[in-house]
TIVEXKE-162740 format. One record per atom (N, C-alpha, C): x, y, z; residue in three letters; atom name; residue number from 1. Coordinates in steps of 0.02 Angstrom, whole numbers, plus 50000, padded with zeros to 5 digits. Atoms other than C-alpha are relative to their C-alpha. Layout:
BEGIN
+-------+-------+-------+---------+-------+-----+
!     X !     Y !     Z ! residuo ! atomo ! num !
+-------+-------+-------+---------+-------+-----+
!     X !     Y !     Z !     ALA !    CA ! NUM !
...
+-------+-------+-------+---------+-------+-----+
This chain:
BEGIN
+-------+-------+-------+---------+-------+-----+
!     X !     Y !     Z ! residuo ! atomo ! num !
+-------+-------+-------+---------+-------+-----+
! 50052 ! 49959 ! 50029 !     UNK !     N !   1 !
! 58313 ! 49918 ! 58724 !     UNK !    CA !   1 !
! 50018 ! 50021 ! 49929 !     UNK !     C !   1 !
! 49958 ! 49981 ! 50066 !     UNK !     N !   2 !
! 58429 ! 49954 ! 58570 !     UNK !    CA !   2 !
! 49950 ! 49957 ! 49967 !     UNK !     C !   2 !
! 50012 ! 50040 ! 50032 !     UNK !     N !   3 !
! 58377 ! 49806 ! 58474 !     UNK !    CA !   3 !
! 49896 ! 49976 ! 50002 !     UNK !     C !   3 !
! 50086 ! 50003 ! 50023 !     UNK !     N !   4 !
! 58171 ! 49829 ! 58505 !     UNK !    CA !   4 !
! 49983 ! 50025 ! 49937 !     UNK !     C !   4 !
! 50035 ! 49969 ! 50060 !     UNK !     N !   5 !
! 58050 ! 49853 ! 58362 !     UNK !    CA !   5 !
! 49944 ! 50056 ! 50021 !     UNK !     C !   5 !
! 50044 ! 49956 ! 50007 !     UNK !     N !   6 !
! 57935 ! 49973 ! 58325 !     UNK !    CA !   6 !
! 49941 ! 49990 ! 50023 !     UNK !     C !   6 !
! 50055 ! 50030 ! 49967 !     UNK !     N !   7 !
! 57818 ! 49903 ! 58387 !     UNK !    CA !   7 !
! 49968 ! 49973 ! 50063 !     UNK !     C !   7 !
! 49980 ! 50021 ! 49962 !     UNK !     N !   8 !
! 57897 ! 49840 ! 58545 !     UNK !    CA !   8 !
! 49991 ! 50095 ! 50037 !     UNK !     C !   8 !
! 49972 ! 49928 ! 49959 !     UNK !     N !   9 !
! 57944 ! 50025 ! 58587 !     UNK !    CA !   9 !
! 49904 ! 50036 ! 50011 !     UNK !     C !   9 !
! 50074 ! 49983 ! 49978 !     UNK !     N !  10 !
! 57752 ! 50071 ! 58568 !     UNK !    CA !  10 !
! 49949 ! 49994 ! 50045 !     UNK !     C !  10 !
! 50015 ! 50032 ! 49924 !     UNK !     N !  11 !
! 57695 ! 49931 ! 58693 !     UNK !    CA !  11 !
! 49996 ! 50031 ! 50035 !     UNK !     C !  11 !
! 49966 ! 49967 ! 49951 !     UNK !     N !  12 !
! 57819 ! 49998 ! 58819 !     UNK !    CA !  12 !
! 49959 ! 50094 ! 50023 !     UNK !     C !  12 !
! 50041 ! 49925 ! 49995 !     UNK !     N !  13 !
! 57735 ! 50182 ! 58783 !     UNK !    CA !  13 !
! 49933 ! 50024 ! 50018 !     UNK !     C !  13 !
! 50083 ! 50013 ! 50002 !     UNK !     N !  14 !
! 57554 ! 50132 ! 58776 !     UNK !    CA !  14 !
! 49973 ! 49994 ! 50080 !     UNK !     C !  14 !
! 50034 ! 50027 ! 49930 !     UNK !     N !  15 !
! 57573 ! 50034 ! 58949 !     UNK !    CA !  15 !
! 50027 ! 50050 ! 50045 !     UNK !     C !  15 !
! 49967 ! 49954 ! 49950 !     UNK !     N !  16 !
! 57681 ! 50193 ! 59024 !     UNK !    CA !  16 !
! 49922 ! 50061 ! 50008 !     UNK !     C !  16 !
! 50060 ! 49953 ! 50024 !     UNK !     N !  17 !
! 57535 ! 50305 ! 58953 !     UNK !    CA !  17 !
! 49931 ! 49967 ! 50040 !     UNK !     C !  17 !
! 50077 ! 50025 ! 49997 !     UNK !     N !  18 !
! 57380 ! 50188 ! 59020 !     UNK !    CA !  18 !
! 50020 ! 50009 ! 50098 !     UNK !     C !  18 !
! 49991 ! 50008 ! 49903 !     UNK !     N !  19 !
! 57471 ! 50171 ! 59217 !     UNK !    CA !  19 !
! 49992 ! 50100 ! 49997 !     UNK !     C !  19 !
! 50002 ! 49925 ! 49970 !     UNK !     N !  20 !
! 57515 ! 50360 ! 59208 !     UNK !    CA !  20 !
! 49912 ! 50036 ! 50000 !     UNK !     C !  20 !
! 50065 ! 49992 ! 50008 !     UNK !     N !  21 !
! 57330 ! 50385 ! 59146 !     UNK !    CA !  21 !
! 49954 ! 50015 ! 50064 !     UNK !     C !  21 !
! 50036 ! 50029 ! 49935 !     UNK !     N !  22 !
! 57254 ! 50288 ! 59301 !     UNK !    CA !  22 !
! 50018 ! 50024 ! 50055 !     UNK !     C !  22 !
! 49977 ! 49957 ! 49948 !     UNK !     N !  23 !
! 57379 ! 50382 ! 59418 !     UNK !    CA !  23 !
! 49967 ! 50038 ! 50003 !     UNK !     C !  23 !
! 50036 ! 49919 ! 50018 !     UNK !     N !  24 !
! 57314 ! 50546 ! 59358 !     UNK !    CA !  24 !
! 49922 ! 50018 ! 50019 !     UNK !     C !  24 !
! 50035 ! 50015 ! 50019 !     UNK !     N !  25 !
! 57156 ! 50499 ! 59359 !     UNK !    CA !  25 !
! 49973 ! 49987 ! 50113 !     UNK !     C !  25 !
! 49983 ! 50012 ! 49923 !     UNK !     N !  26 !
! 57168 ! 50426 ! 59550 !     UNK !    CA !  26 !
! 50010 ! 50064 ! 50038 !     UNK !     C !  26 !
! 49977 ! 49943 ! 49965 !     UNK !     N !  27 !
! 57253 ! 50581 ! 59590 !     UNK !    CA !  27 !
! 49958 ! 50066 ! 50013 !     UNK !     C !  27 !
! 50065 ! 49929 ! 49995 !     UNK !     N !  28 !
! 57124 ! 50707 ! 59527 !     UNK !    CA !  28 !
! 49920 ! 49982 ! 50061 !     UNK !     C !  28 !
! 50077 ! 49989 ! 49952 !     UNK !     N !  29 !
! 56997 ! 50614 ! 59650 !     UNK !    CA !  29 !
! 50047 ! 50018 ! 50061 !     UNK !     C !  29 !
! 49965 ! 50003 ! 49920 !     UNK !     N !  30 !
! 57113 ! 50616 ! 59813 !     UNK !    CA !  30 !
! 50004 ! 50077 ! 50010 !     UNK !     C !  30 !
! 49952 ! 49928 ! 49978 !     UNK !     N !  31 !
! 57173 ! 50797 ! 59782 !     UNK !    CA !  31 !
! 49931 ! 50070 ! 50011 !     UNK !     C !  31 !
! 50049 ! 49974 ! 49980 !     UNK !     N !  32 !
! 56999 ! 50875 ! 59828 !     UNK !    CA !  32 !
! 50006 ! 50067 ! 50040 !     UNK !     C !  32 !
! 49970 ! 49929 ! 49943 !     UNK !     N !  33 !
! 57045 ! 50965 ! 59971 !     UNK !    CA !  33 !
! 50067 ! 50010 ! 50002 !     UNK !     C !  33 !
! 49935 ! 49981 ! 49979 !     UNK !     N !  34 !
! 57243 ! 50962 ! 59964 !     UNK !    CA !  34 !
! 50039 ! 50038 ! 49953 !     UNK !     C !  34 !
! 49981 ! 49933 ! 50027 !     UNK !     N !  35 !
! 57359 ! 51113 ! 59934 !     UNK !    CA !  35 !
! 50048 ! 49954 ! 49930 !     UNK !     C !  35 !
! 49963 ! 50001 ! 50078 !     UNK !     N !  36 !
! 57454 ! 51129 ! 59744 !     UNK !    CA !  36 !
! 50080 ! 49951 ! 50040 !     UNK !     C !  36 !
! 49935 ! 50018 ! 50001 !     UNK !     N !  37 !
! 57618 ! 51081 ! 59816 !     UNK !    CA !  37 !
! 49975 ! 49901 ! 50039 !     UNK !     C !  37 !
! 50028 ! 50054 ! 50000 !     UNK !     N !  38 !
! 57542 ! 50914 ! 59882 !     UNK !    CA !  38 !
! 49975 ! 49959 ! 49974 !     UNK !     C !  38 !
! 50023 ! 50036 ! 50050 !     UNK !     N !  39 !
! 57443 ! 50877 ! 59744 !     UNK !    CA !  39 !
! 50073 ! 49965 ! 49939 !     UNK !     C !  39 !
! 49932 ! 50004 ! 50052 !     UNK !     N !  40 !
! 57622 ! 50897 ! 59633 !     UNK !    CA !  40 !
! 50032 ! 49953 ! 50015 !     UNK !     C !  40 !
! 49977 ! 50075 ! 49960 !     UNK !     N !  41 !
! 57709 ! 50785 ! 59748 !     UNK !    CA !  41 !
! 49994 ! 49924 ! 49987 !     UNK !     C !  41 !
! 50013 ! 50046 ! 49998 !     UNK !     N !  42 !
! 57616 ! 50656 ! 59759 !     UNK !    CA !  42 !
! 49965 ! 49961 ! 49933 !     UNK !     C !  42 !
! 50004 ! 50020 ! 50074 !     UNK !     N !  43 !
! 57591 ! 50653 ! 59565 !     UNK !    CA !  43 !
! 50057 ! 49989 ! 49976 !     UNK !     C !  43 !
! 49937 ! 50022 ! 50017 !     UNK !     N !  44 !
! 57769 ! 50657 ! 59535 !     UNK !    CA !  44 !
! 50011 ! 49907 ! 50025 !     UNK !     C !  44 !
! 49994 ! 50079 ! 49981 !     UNK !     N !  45 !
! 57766 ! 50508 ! 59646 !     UNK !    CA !  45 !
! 49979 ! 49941 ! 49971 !     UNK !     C !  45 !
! 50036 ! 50037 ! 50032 !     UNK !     N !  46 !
! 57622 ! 50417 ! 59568 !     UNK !    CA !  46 !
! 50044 ! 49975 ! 49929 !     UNK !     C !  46 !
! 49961 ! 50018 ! 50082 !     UNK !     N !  47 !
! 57711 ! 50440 ! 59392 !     UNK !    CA !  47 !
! 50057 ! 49959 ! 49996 !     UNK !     C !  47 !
! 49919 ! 50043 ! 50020 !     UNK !     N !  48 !
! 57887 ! 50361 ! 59456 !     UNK !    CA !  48 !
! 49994 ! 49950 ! 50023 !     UNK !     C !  48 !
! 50013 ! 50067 ! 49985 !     UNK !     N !  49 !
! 57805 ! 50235 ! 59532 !     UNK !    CA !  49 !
! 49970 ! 49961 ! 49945 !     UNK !     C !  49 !
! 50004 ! 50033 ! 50047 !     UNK !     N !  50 !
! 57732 ! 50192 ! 59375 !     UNK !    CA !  50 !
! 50059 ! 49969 ! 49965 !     UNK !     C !  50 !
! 49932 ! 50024 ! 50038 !     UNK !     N !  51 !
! 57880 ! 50217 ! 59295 !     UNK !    CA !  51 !
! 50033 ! 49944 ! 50004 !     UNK !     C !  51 !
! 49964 ! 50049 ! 49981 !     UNK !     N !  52 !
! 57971 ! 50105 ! 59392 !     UNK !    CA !  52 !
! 49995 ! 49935 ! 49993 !     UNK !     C !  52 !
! 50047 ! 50051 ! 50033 !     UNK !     N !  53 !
! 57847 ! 49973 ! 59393 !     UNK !    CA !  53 !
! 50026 ! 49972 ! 49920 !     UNK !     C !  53 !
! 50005 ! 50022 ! 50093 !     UNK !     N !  54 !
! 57854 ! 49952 ! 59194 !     UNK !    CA !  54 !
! 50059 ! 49992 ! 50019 !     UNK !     C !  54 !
! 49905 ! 50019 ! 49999 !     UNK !     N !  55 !
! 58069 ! 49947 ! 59207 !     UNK !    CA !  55 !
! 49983 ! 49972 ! 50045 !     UNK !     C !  55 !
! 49978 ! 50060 ! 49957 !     UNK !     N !  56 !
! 58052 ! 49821 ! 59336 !     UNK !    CA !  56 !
! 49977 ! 49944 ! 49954 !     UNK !     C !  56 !
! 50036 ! 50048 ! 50065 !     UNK !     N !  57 !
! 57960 ! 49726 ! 59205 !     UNK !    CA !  57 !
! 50044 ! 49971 ! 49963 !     UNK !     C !  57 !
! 49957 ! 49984 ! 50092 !     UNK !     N !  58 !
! 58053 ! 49742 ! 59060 !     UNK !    CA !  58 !
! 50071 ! 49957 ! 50044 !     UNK !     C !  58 !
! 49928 ! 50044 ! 49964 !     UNK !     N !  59 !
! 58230 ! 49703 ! 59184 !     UNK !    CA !  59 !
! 49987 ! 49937 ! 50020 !     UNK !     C !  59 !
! 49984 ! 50089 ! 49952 !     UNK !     N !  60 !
! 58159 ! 49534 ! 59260 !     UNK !    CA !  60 !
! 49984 ! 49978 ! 49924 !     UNK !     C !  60 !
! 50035 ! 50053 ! 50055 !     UNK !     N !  61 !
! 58088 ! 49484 ! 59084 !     UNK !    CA !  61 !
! 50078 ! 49999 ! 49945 !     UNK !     C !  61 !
! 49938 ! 50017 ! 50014 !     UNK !     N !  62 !
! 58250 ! 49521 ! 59014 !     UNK !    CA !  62 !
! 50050 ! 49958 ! 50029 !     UNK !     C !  62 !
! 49947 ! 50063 ! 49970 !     UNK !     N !  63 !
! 58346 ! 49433 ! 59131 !     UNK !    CA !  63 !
! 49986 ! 49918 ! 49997 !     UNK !     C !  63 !
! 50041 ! 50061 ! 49998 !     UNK !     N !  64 !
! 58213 ! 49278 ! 59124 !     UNK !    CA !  64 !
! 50050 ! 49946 ! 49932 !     UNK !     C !  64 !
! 49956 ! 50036 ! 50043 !     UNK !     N !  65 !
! 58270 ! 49265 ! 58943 !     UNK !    CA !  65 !
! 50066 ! 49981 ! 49990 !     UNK !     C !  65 !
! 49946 ! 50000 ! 50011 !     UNK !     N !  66 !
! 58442 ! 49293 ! 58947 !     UNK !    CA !  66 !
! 50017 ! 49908 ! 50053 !     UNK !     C !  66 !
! 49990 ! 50049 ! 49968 !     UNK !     N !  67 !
! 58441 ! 49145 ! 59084 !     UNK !    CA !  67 !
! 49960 ! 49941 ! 49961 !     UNK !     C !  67 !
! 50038 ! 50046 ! 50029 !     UNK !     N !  68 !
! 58326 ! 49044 ! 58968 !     UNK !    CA !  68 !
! 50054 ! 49978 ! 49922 !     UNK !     C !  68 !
! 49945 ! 50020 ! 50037 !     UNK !     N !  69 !
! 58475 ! 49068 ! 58832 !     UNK !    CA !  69 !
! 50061 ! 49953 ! 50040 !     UNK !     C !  69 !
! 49934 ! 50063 ! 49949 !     UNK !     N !  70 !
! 58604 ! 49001 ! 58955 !     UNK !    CA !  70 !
! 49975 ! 49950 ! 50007 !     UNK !     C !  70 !
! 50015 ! 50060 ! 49972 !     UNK !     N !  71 !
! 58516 ! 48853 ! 59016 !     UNK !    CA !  71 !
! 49986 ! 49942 ! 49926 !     UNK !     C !  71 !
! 50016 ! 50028 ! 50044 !     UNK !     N !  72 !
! 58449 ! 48785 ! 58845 !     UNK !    CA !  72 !
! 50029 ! 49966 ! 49950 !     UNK !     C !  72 !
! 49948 ! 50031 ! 50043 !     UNK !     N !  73 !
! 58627 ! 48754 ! 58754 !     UNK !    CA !  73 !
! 50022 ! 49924 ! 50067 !     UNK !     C !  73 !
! 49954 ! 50038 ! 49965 !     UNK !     N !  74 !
! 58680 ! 48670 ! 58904 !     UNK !    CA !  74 !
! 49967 ! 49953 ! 50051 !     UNK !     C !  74 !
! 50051 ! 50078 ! 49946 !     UNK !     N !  75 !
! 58530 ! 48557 ! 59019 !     UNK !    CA !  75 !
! 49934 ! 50031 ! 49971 !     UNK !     C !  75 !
! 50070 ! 49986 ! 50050 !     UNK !     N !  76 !
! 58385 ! 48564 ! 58896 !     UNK !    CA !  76 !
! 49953 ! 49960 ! 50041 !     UNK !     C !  76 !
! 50058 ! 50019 ! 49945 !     UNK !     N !  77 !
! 58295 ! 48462 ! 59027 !     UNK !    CA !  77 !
! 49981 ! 50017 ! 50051 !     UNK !     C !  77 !
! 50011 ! 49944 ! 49934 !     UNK !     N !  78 !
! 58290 ! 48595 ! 59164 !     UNK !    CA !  78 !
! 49966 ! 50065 ! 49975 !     UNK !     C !  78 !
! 50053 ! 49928 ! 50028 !     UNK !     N !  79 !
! 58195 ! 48730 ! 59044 !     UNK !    CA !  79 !
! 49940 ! 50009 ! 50050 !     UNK !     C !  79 !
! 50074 ! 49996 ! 49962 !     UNK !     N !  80 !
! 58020 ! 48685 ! 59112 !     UNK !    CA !  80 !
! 49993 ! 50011 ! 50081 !     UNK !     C !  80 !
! 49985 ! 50001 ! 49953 !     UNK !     N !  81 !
! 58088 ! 48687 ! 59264 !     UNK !    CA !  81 !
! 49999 ! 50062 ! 50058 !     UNK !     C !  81 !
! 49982 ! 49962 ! 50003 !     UNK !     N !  82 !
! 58162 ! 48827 ! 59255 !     UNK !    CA !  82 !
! 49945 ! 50082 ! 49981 !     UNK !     C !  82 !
! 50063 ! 49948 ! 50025 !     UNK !     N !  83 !
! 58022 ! 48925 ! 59167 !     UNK !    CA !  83 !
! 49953 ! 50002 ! 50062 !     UNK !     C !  83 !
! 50059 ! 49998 ! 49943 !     UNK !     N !  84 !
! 57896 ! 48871 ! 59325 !     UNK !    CA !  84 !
! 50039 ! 50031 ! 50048 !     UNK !     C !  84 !
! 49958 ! 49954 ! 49912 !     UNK !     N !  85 !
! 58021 ! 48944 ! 59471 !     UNK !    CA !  85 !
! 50005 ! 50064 ! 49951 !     UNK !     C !  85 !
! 49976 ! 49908 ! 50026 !     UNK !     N !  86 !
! 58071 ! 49116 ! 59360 !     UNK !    CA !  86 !
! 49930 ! 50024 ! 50003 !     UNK !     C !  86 !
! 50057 ! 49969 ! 49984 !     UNK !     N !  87 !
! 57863 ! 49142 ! 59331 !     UNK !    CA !  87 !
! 49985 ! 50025 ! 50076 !     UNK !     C !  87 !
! 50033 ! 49991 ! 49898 !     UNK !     N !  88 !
! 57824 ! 49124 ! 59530 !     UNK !    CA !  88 !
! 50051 ! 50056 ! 50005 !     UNK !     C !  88 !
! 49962 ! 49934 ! 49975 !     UNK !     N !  89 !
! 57982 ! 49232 ! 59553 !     UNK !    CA !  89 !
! 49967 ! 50059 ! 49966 !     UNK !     C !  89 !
! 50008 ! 49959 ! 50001 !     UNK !     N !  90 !
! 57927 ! 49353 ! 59459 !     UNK !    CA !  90 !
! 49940 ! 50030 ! 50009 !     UNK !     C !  90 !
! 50046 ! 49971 ! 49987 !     UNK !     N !  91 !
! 57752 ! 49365 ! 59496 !     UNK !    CA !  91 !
! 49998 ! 50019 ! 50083 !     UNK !     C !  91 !
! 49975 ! 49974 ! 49940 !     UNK !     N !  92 !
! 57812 ! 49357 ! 59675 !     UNK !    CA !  92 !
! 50024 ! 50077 ! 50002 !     UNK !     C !  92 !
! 49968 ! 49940 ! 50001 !     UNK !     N !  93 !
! 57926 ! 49493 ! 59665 !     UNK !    CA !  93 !
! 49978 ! 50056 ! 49957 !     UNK !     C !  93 !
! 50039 ! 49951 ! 50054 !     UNK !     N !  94 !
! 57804 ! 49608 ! 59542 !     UNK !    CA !  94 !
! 49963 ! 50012 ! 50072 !     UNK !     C !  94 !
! 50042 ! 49996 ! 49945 !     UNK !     N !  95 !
! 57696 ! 49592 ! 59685 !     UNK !    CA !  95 !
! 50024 ! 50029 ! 50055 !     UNK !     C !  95 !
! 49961 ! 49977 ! 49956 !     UNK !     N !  96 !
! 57803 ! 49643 ! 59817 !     UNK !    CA !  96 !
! 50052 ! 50065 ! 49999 !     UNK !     C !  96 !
! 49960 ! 49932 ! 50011 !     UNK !     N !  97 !
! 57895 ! 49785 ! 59727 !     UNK !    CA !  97 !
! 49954 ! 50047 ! 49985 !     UNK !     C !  97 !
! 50058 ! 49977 ! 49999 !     UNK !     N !  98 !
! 57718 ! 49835 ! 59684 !     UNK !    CA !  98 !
! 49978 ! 50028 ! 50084 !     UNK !     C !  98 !
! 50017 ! 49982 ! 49934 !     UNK !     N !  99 !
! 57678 ! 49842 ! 59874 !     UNK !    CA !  99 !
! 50045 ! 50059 ! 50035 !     UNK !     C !  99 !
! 49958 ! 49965 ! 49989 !     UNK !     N ! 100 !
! 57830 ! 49923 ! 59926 !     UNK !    CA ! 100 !
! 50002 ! 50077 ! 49962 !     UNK !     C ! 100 !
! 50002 ! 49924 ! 50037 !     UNK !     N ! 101 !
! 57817 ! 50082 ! 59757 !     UNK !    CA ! 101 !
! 49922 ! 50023 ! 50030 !     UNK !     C ! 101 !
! 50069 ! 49971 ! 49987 !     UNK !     N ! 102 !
! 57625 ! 50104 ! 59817 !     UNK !    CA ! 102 !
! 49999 ! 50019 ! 50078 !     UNK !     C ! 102 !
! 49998 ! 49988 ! 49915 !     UNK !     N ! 103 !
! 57682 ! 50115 ! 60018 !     UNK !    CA ! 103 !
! 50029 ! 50066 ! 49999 !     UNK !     C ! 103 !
! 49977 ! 49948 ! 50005 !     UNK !     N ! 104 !
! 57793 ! 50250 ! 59952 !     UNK !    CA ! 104 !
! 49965 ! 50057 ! 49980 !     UNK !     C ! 104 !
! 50043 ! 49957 ! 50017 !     UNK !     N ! 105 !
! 57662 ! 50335 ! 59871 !     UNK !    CA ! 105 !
! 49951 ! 50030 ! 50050 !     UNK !     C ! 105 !
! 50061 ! 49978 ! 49950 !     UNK !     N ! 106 !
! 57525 ! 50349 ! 60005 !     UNK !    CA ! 106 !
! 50058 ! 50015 ! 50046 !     UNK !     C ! 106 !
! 49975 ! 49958 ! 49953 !     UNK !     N ! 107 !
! 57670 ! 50411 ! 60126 !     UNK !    CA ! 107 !
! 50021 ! 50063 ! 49956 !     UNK !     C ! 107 !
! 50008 ! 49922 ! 50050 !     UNK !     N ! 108 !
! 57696 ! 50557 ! 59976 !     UNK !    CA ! 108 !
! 49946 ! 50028 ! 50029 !     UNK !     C ! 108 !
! 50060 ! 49972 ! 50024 !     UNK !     N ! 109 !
! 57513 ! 50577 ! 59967 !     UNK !    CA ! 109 !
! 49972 ! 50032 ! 50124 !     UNK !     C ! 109 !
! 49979 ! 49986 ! 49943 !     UNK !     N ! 110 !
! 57533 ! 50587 ! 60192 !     UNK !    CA ! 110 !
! 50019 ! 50037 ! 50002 !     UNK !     C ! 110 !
! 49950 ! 49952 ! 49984 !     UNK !     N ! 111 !
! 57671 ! 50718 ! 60196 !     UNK !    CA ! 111 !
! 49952 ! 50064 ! 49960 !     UNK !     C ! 111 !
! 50047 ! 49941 ! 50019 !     UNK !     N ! 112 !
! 57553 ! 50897 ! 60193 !     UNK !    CA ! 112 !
! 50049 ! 50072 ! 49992 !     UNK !     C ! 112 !
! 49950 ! 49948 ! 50010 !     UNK !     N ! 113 !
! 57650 ! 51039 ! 60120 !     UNK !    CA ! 113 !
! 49985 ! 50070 ! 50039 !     UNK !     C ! 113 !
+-------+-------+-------+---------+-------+-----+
């Protein structure tokens, strides 16, 4: 994260700002009838599940490249290869860590204070 630009770091802020948004946003319809300490909860939750979300991002897309530097000095004919299995992984596993932070959430938004 050292070595981002200015521009890079804004991204990162924009897309933390647009999920937390849509949480918030989500949250103010659900929390209708449920008490303050419930609503808090399960906004805290919403928010670190965003959070998390985005840094799961950022860590597989970092690692993508860093493995796209290794491979490219040394079997330059396994890139494409390489590039088609890391996408599926990671839309796999976006998908599935996605399922898993939003299971956590609706058992927040479950637990009645």
């Amino acid at each position: 994260m050292k070595d981002m630009k200015w521009t890079e770091h804004l991204s990162v802020i924009s897309s933390v700002a647009s999920i937390t948004g849509v949480s918030l946003v989500w949250l103010q319809a659900l929390t209708k009838e449920a008490s303050f300490m419930t609503a808090l909860f399960g906004g805290v939750a919403s928010v670190a599940g965003a959070l998390v979300s985005i840094g799961t991002l950022v860590v597989a897309f970092q690692l993508i490249v860093a493995g796209h530097s290794f491979l490219k000095p040394r079997f330059s004919a396994a890139v494409p290869a390489y590039w088609l299995f890391a996408s599926a992984a990671v839309i796999w596993g976006v998908f599935l860590f996605q399922m898993i932070i939003w299971w956590f959430v609706r058992e927040a938004w479950a637990t009645r204070f």
